[in-house]
N, C-alpha and C positions, 0 to 999 in steps of 0.2 A: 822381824829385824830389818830395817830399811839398810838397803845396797847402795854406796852411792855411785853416780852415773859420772857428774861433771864437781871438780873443785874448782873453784880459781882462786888463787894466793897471790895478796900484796898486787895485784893489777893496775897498772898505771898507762893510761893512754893518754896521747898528747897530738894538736894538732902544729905546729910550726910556723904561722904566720910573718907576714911584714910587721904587724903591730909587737910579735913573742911570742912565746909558747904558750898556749891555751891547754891548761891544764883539765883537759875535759871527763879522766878519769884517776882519782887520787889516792890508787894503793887498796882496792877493796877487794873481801875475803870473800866467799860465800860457796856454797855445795847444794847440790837439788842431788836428791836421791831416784831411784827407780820408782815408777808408778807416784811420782808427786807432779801436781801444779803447783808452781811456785809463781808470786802476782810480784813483781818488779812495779813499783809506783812512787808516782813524782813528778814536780811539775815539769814544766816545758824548759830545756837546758840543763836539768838535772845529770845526762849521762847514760841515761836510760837506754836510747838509742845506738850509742857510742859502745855500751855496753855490748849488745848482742853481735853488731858491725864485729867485734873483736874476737868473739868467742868465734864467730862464722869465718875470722881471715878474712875481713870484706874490707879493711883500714887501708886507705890508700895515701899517697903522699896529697897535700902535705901531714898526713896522721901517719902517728908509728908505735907501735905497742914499745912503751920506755923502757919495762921490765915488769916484772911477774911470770906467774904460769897459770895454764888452760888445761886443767888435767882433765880428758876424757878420757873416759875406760883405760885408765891408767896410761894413758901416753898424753905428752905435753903437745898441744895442738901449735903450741906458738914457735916450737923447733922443726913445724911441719912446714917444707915446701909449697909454693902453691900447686904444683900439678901432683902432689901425696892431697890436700886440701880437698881440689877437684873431684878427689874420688872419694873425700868424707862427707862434703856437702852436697844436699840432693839423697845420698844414702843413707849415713850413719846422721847426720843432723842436718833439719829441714828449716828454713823460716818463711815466715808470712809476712809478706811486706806489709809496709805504715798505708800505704794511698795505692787501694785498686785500681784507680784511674789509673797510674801510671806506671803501676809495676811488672804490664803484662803489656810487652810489643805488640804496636799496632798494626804491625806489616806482617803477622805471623797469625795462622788463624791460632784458636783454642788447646784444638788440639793437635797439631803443629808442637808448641809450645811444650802439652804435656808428654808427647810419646819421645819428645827429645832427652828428656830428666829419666824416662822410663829406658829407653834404649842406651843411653849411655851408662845406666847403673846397672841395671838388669841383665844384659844382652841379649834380649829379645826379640824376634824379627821387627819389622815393620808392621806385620800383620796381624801378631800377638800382642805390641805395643799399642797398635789401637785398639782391639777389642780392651785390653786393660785400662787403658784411657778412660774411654766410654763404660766403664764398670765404676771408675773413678767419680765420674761425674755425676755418674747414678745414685753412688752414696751416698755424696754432697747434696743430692735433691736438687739437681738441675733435670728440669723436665724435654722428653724428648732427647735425651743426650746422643744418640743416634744419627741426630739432624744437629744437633746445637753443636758437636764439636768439631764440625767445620765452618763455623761463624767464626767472624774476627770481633776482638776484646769490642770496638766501639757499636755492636750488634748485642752487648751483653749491658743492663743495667749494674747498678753500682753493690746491689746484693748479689745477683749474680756472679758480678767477677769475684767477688769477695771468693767465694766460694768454688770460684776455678782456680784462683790459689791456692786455697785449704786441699782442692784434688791434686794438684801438682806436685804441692808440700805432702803430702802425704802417699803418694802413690809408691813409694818405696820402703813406707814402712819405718820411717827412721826410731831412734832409740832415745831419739832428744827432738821437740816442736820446740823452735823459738815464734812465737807471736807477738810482732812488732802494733801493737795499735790496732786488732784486728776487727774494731767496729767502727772507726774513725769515720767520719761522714755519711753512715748509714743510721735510718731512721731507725726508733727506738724499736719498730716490732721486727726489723732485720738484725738487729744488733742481737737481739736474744736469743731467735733463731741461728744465727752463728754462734752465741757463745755455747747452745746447746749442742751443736754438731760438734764441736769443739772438746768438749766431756764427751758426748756420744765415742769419739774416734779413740779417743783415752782409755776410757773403759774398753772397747772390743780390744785392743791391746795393751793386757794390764802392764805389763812392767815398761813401757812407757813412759817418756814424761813432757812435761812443759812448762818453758818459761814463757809466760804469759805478762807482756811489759803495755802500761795502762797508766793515766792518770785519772781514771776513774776506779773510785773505791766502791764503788756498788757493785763495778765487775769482779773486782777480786772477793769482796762477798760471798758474792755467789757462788763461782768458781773455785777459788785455791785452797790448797793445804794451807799455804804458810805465804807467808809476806815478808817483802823487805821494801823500805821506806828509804828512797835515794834522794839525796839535796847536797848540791855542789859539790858535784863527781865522790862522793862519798855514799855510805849507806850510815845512815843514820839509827835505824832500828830495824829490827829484824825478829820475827816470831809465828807464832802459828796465828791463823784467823782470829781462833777467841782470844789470845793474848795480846793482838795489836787490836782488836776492835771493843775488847771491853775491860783494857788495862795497859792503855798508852804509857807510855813513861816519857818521850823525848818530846819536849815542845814543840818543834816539827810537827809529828805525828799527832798530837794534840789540837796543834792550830788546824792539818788537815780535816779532821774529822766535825772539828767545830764549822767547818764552812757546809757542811755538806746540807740541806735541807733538811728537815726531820720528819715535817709533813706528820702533825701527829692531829688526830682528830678533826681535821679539815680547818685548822687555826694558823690566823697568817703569823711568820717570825720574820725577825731582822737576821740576813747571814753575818756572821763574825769571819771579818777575811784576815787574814795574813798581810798584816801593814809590813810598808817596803818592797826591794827587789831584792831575786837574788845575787849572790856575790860575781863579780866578774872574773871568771877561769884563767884571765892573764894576769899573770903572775898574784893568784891568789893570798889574799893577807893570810897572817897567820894567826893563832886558834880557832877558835870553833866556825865551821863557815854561816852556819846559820846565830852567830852572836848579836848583828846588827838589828836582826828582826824578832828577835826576842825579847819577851819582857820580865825573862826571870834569870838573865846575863848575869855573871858576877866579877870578879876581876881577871881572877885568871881564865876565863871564856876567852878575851881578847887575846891573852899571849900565848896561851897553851891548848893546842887540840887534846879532847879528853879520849882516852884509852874507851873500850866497850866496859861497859859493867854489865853482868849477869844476874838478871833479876830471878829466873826460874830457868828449866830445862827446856832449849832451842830459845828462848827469849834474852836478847842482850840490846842496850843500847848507847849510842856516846855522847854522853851528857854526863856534865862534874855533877850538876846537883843531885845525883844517886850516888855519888861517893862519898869521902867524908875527909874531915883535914889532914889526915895521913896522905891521902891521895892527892890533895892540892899542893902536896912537899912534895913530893917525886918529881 
């Protein structure tokens, strides 16, 4: 029986501009249990990012969480303080930035960087935080960690740093991994190598977990329990592996899968893309956000956002054409 770890209910973040309010998160449900990967996917502006920024307390002005809750282990993380915050993240929940290039100060060596996360969570000397450092970066498969974790970040290639994040983030063992984009600009035989290390850390502590946020659905393949399919600060479908990869129901989730290459038999194909753009988050129109790029729209798509319909157990999505005309009267 799965425990769960994080709920978050009716989520709504917002950033406040000159131009109005950008509505860049619009009321979304969802829970990761103990010992799941859960794959957050969706294109660029979906929310995706805005997402985890919220769970982590990372929303700064002009962003402000509008209303909902961030239930961790039963406490609302959005009535938390930042200096209560300071002491959950880095501890109790960790993340992995979008761009190693930039995520790890350049004026701070390596391990600098990690014995600081290490010593203010832990309380462990200075001399105990680097040996645990350098224990850190051993598991991550940095070689030489000994010598390497007095280099600074621009001494470390772009798999490498990758991967002095993953130590960092992890060095304390947290009970939630958020991973923002964690193979973003790395070649395809570093990308797998990290997403392996990635399960590897999972696994040696099972009741663990991770939200693991991606526009690539080959990683979540690989990877997750379960998936949720995000487009215009909304979550559009949501299910296990098998049920969003070989029994899509939301046109969304459809169109995405249709772009993907299939590569079958070494025979060239035409990709099927996703005509249009997405909706623009100021002052969002109303029904379904993804209506205009659809081509199986109906009327009330335009004026009415559809509720989730439940097609099977953990599998729901929001789309009318899985209801029926009871449902377009409501």
């Amino acid at each position: 029986m799965w425990q769960q770890i994080l709920e978050v209910k009716n989520l709504k973040t917002s950033f406040f501009t000159h131009k109005g309010e950008v509505e860049a998160i619009r009321g979304i449900d969802f829970s990761i249990n103990k010992g799941e990967i859960v794959g957050l996917v969706g294109e660029s502006g979906s929310g995706k990012s805005v997402t985890s920024k919220s769970i982590m307390g990372l929303i700064r002005k002009p962003g402000e969480i509008v209303s909902g809750e961030i239930v961790f282990n039963g406490e609302d993380l959005i009535k938390k303080s930042q200096k209560e915050m300071m002491k959950i993240r880095g501890k109790k929940i960790s993340m992995i930035f979008q761009d190693p290039m930039t995520a790890l100060n350049p004026v701070y060596t390596i391990g600098q960087q990690i014995t600081e996360v290490i010593t203010r969570h832990e309380g462990l000397t200075k001399e105990k935080s680097r040996e645990k450092a350098i224990e850190m970066l051993r598991i991550v498969g940095i070689p030489s960690p000994e010598k390497r974790i007095d280099n600074y970040p621009h001494e470390f290639s772009g798999g490498m740093r990758q991967r002095a994040l993953i130590a960092m983030a992890i060095s304390c063992e947290p009970d939630l991994l958020i991973a923002d984009e964690p193979t973003t600009a790395l070649d395809v035989t570093i990308q797998a190598q990290i997403l392996k290390l990635i399960k590897k850390l999972k696994d040696k502590n099972v009741n663990s977990s991770v939200l693991l946020i991606t526009h690539d659905l080959g990683v979540v393949a690989e990877t997750c329990n379960k998936v949720m399919v995000m487009y215009g600060g909304m979550i559009m479908e949501e299910g296990t592996v098998n049920q969003i990869f070989h029994n899509p129901k939301h046109p969304y989730t459809i169109g995405l899968l249709s772009s993907i290459p299939k590569g079958v038999d070494g025979e060239k194909e035409r990709l099927v893309p996703i005509e249009g753009t997405p909706p623009s988050l100021i002052n969002p129109p109303k029904g379904c956000p993804f209506k205009d790029r659809c081509i199986k729209a109906i009327d009330i798509c335009k004026d009415k956002c559809p509720s989730y319909f439940h097609i099977e157990e953990e599998h729901r999505a929001m789309c009318w054409l899985l209801g029926s005309n009871k449902d377009y009267e409501k």
